[in-house]
C-alpha positions as CSV (number, residue, x, y, z in Angstrom):
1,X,10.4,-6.2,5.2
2,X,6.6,-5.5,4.5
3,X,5.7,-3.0,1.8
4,X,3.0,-1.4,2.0
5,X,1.0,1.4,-0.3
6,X,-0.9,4.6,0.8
7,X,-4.1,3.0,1.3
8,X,-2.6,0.9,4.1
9,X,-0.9,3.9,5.5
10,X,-3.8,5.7,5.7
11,X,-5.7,3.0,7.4
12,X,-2.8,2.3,9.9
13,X,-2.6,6.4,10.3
14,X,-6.7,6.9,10.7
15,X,-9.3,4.7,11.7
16,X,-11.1,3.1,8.8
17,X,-13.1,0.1,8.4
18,X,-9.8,-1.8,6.8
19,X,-7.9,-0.5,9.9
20,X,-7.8,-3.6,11.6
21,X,-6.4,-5.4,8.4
22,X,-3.8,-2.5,8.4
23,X,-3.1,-2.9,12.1
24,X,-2.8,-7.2,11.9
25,X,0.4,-6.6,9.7
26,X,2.0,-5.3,12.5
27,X,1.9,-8.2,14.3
28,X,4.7,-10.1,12.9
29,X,7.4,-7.2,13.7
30,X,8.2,-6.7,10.5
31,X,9.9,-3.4,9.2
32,X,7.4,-1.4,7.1
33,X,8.5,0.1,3.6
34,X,6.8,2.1,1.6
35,X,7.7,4.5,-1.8
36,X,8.0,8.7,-0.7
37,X,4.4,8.8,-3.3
38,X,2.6,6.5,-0.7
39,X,2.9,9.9,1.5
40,X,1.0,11.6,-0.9
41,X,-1.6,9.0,-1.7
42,X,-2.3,8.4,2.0
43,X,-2.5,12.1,2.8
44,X,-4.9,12.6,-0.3
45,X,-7.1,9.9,0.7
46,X,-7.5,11.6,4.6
47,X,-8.1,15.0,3.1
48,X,-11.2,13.1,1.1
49,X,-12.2,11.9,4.7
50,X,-11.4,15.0,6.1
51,X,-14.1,17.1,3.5
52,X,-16.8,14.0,4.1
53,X,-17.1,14.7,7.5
54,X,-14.9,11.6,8.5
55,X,-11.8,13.0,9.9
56,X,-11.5,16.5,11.5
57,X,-9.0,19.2,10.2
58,X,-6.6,19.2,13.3
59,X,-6.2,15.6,12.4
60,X,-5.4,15.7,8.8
61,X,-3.3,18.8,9.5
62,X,-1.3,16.5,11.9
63,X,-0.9,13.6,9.4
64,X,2.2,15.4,7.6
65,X,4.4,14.7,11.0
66,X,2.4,11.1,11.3
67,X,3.1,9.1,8.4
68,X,6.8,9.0,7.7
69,X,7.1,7.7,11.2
70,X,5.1,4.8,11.1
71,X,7.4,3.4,8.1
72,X,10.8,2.1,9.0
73,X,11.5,2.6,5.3
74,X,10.9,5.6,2.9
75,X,12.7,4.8,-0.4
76,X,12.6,7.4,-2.7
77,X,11.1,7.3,-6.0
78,X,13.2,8.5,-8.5
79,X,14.9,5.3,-8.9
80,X,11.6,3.0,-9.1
81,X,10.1,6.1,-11.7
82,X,11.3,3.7,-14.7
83,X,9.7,0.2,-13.4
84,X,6.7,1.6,-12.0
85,X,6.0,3.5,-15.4
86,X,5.8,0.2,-17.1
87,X,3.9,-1.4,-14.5
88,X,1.2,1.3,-14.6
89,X,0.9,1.1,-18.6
90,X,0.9,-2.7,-18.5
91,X,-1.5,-3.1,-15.5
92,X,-3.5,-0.1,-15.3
93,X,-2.2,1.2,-12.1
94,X,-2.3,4.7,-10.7
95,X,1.5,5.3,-10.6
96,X,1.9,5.3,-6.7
97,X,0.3,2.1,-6.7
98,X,3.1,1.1,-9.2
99,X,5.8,2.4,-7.3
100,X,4.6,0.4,-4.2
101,X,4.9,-2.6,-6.7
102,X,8.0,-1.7,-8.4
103,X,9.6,-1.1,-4.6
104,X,8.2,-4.7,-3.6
105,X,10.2,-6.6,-6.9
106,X,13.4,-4.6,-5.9
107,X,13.5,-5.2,-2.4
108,X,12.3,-8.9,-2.8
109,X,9.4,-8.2,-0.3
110,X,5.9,-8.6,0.3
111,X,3.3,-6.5,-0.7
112,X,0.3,-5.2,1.5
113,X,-2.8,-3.3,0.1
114,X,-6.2,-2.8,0.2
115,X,-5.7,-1.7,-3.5
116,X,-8.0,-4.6,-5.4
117,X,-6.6,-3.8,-8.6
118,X,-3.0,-3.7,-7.3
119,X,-3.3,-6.8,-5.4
120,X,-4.3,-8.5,-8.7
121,X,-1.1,-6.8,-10.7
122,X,1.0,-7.9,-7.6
123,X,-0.3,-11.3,-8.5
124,X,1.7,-11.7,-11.8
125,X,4.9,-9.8,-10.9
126,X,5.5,-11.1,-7.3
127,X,3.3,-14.3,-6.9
128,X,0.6,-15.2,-4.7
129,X,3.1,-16.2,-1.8
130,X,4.1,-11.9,-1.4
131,X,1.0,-10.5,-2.0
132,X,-1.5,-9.5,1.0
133,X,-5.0,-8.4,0.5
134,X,-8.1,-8.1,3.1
135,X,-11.5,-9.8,2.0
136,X,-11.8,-11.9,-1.0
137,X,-9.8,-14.6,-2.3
138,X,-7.4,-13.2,-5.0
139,X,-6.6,-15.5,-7.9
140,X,-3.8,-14.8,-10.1
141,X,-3.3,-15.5,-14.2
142,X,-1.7,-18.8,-13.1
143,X,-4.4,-19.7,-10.9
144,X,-2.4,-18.5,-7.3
145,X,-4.5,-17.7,-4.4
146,X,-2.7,-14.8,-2.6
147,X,-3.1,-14.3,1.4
148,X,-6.2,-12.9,2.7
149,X,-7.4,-12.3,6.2
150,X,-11.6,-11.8,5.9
C-alpha cells in the first residue's frame, strides 16, 4: 500500500508539471491510500487551476466523481483526527497533510507527496526508506536520504 496526499491526487487526476512523478507510482501496482481530507485538498488545489486559466470548469466540475476512484483506499478521518493533530502542531503541517502522515504510521506504508515540507516531517516519523518525494534530495534529522526520482 502507497499513501498518497492531495497534491499527488491532484497531479495523478489533472495534468501538472509533477504529473509524471504522480503517474511513475503507479508503476509498481501498488494499492493507493489516501485520508477522505486528501479529497478536499486535491479538489481545492484544481479549483485554484481552474480560476488561473489552467483547467476548464467542465473538468473541475467532473473531478468530484474522479478522485475517489483512483484510490483503492479512502480511510476515513475521524480516527487519524488525534495523531494528525499532534503531527500538525509538532511539524507545522496543514492538517490534511497530517492526516496523510498519520494514515502512513497506521497502516505501516509509504508515503508519496509533492508536499516539501511534509516529505521532510515524514522523514522523522516514518524514515527515509517510506518516504517519496520528486526533485531534490531530502535529508532527514538523522541524516536519511529519502527516495527521489528528478
Amino acid at each position: 500500500m502507497l499513501v498518497i496526499d492531495g497534491t499527488i491526487l491532484l497531479a495523478l487526476a489533472v495534468e501538472t508539471p509533477q504529473s509524471g512523478f504522480a503517474a511513475s507510482l503507479l508503476v509498481a501496482g501498488e494499492a493507493l491510500a489516501a485520508p477522505q481530507a486528501a479529497l478536499v485538498e486535491a479538489l481545492e488545489g484544481a479549483r485554484r487551476l481552474m480560476k488561473e486559466g489552467h483547467l476548464a470548469q467542465a473538468d473541475f466540475e467532473q473531478l468530484p466523481a474522479l478522485l475517489p476512484s483512483l484510490l483503492s483506499v479512502l480511510a476515513a478521518d475521524a480516527a487519524l483526527l488525534p495523531r494528525a493533530a499532534h503531527l500538525a502542531a509538532v511539524y507545522d503541517l496543514p492538517v490534511p497533510a497530517a492526516l496523510a502522515l498519520a494514515l502512513a504510521e497506521a497502516k505501516e506504508a509509504a508515503l508519496a507527496t509533492l508536499d516539501l515540507r511534509l516529505a521532510h516531517a515524514g522523514l522523522d516519523v516514518l524514515g527515509a526508506e517510506r518516504v517519496m518525494h520528486p526533485g531534490e534530495a531530502l535529508e532527514g534529522a538523522a541524516g536519511e536520504s529519502a527516495s527521489t526520482v528528478g
